[in-house]
N, C-alpha and C positions, 0 to 999 in steps of 0.2 A: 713509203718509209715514214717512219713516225718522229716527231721530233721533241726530245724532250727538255722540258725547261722547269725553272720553281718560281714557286708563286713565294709572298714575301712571306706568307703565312707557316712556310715550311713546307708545304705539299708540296711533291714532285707532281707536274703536270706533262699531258702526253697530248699533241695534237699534230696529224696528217700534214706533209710537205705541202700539199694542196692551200691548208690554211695559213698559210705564212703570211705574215701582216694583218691580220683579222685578229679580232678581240675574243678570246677564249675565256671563257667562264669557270670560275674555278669552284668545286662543289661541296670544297671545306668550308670557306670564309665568305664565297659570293661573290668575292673578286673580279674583275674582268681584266685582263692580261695581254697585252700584244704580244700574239705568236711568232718570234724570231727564225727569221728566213733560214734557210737548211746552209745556204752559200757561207752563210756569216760563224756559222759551225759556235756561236754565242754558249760557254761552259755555263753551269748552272750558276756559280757562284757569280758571272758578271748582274745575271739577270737580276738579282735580289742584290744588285749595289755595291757587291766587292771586288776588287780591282781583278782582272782575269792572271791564270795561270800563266805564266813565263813561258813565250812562245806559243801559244796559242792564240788564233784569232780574234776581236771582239767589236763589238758594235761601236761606231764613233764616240766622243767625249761629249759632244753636245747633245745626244741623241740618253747617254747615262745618264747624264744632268738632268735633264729633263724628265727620265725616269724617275729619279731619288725625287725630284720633290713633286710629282705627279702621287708617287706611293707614301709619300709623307703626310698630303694634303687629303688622301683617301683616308690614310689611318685617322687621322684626324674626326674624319667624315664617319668614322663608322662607328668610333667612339664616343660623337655626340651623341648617336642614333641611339644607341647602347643606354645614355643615359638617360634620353628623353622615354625610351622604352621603359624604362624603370621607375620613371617619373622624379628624377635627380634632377633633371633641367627640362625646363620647359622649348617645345618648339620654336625656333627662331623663325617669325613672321616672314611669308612671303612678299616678293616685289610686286607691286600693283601693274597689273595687265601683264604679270609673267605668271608661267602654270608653276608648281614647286617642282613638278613631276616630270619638268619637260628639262632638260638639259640648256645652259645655257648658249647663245648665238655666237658663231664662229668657236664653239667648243672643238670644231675637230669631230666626233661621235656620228655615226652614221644612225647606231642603232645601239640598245643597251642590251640587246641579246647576242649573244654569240655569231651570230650573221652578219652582224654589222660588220663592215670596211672603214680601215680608216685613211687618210688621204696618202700622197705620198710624200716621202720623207719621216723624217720620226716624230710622226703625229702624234703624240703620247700626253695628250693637253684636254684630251676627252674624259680624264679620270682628276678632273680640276676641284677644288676645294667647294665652290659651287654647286657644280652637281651632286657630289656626295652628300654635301649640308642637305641640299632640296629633294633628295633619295630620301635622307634620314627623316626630315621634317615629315615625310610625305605617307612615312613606314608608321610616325611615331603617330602622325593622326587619323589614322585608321585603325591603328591599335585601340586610341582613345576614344572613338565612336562607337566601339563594339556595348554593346548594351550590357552591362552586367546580371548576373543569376539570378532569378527573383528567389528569394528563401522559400522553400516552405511554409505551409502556413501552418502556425502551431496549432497542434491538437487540442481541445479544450479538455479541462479534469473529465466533464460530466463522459466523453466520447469514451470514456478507456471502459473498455468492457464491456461495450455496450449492449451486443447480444445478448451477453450474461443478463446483464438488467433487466433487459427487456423480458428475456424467457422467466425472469426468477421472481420479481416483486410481487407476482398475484399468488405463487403459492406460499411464498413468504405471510403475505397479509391471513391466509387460512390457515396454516400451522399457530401463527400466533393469536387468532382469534379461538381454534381448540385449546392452546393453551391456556386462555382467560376462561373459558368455558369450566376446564380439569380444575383450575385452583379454585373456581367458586365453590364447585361440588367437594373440593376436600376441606374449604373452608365449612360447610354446611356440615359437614358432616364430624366437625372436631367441637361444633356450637347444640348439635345434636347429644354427643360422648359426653360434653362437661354440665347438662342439664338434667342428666336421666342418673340417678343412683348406681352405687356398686350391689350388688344382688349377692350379700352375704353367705344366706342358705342356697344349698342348689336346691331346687325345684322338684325333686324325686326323693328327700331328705325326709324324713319327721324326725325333730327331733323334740324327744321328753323333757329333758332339764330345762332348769328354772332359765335367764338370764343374769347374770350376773354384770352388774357395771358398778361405779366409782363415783362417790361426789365429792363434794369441792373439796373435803378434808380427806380425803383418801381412803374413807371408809369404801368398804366392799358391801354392797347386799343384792339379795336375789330377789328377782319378781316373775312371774311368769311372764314365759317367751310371746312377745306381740303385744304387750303392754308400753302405755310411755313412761319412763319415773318422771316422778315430783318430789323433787327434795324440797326439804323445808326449813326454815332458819329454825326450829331446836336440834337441830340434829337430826333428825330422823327422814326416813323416804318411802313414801308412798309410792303407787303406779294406777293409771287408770286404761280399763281398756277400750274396745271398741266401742262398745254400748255409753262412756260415761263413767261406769262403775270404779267405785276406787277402791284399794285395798291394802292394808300396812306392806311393807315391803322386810322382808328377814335378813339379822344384818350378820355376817357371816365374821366369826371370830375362831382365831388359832389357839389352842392348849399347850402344852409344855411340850409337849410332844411333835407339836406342827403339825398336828392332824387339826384342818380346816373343818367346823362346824356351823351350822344356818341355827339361828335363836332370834326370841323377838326383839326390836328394839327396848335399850335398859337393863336387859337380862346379863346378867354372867355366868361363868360356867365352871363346874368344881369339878375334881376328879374323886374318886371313892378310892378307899386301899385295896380297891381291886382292880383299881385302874378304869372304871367304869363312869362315862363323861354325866353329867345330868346337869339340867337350872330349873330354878324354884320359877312355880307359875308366881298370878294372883292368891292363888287359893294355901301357896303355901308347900305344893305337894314336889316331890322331885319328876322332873320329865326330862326323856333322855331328847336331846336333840336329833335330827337331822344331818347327816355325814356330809358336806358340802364337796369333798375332795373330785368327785366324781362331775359337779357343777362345773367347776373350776379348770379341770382338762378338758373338756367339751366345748369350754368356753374358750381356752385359751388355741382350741386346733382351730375353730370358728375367728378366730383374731387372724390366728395368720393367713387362714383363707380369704378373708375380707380386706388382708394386707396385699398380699397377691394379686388378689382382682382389683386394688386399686392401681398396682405400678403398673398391671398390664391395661388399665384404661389409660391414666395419665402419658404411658407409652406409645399407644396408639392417638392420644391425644396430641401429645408434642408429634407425631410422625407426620399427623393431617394438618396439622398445623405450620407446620414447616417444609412438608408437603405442597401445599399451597400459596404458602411466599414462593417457593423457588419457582413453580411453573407461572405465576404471574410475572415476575422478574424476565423469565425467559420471554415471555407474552409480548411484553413492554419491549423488548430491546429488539425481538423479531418485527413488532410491528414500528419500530423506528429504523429499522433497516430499511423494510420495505418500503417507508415513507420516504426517506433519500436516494433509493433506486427507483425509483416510481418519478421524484423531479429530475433527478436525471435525466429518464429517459423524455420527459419533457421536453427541457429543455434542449436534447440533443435533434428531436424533431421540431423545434422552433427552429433552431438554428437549421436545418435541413431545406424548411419551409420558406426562408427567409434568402437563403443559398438562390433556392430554384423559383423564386420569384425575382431577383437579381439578374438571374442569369436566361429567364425569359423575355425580357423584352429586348434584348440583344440580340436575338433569332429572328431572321427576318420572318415576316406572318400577317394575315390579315390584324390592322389595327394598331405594327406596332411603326415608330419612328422612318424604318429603313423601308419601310413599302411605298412609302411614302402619299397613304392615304391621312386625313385629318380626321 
């Protein structure tokens, strides 16, 4: 039959008629308990120090007594434990040539397990303020020996990524070295565009009319096409051509009419009542001029063709030009990439190197400390 009783913690406890007077271990609080005899019929509420029910049996006076401050002087005991476990209060020093852990003499305690027996009579002096204290000191310094966690050891910048680095810096360093390679060639070749001419006529072209240009006072006059002019401080403009050769150049004047006419330099030009253009030579005689209007359109479609083929050079000139900053740019910052993933990885096998040379001589082996060869 079982017998049940409460620990002061509140727990109802339950132990065999068999165990009467033996120390029961309670598996809330840790407590140990003397297990009251079945004969004594002990209600729950004497055990945990309150006066018993009205007509019902109970365990002596001196035997209660004894209880209440056996379980006062635990609480006590368990509370310091509590603290020292927390590190609130420091362990209270053991007595020299006593153990903390052993129970003290004449305490009454056979044993601190549930096995134990305790003597007869109401032995109940085994859960004394001493032993509890030297329980707790005993709990709190072994708690305190326990070695704490070593951290982690932090990971260094250069480690993050490291495969990446590793696989990536040498194709880094080639993409950025084709790109110094591209912006030279586009540099070359915008230094090549801004030295070589705009090529006016096309090349499958003849064309007959004179050239027509402009000097410094805005005159217009014509000279044959592939000649250089030579203007001259009176006014007038000459052209010389390949050979040397020079030749007056004809300076092209408008009528009332805006019909453009070619005449010598000096010359003017009169209209007849017939409307018929002429200028006096030297000799005096009337000569009709030259129709310049047809110079003049020829010249001017040649103007904007040679306008044309300027914006599309200058166009392709800024392109290769601009063209070749950007791919140097890119050149320079790929190959400073690769310059910083490259010591990376460096470093990350110094450190590697460094690791396992550390961690070498620590192995027992031919040569090192622990073989105990010289």
């Amino acid at each position: 039959m079982a017998i049940e009783f409460k620990c002061p913690c509140g727990a109802v406890c339950r132990a065999d008629e068999a165990k009467a007077g033996e120390l029961f271990h309670c598996e809330v609080c840790g407590l140990d308990l003397p297990v009251p005899a079945s004969g004594e019929a002990a209600p729950l509420a004497e055990v945990v120090g309150e006066p018993p029910a009205e007509g019902k049996a109970a365990v002596s006076s001196a035997a209660a007594e004894e209880f209440r401050a056996a379980k006062s002087a635990d609480r006590t005991g368990f509370n310091e434990m509590m603290q020292q476990l927390h590190g609130i209060k420091a362990p209270a020093p053991a007595a020299s040539g006593t153990s903390p852990a052993a129970p003290a003499a004449g305490s009454g305690a056979a044993g601190s397990g549930p096995a134990g027996s305790l003597p007869a009579g109401p032995a109940v002096s085994g859960l004394s303020a001493s032993g509890s204290a030297a329980k707790a000191a005993a709990m709190a310094a072994g708690m305190r020996t326990r070695e704490p966690a070593k951290p982690a050891a932090p990971v260094s910048r250069a480690a993050h990524h490291f495969g990446f680095k590793r696989l990536m810096w040498k194709p880094t360093f080639v993409v950025a070295g084709l790109c110094v390679l591209a912006s030279g060639y586009a540099f070359t070749l915008f230094v090549m565009a801004s030295g070589s001419g705009a090529n006016v006529t096309p090349p499958d072209v003849v064309i007959k009319e004179p050239e027509v240009v402009k000097d410094a006072q805005g005159n217009l006059w014509a000279i044959p096409r592939g000649n250089t002019p030579l203007p001259r401080d009176d006014g007038t403009m000459r052209s010389k051509d390949a050979q040397g050769n020079e030749q007056a150049a004809l300076k092209i004047v408008r009528d009332e009419r805006g019909r453009a006419w070619a005449v010598p330099a000096g010359k003017t030009i009169s209209v007849s009542k017939s409307g018929k253009v002429f200028y006096q030579d030297d000799s005096g005689f009337d000569v009709s001029p030259e129709s310049a209007d047809r110079w003049l359109y020829v010249q001017d479609q040649l103007d904007q063709h040679s306008g044309r083929i300027k914006a599309e050079k200058a166009g392709r000139q800024h392109g290769s030009l601009w063209f070749g900053i950007g791919l140097l740019v890119v050149g320079l910052v790929l190959a400073g990439f690769g310059v910083w993933m490259r010591i990376d990885v460096k470093q990350v096998l110094r450190e590697r190197a460094a690791e396992a040379e550390k961690e070498g001589p620590a192995a027992p082996g031919a040569g090192s400390p622990a073989s105990g060869k010289k």
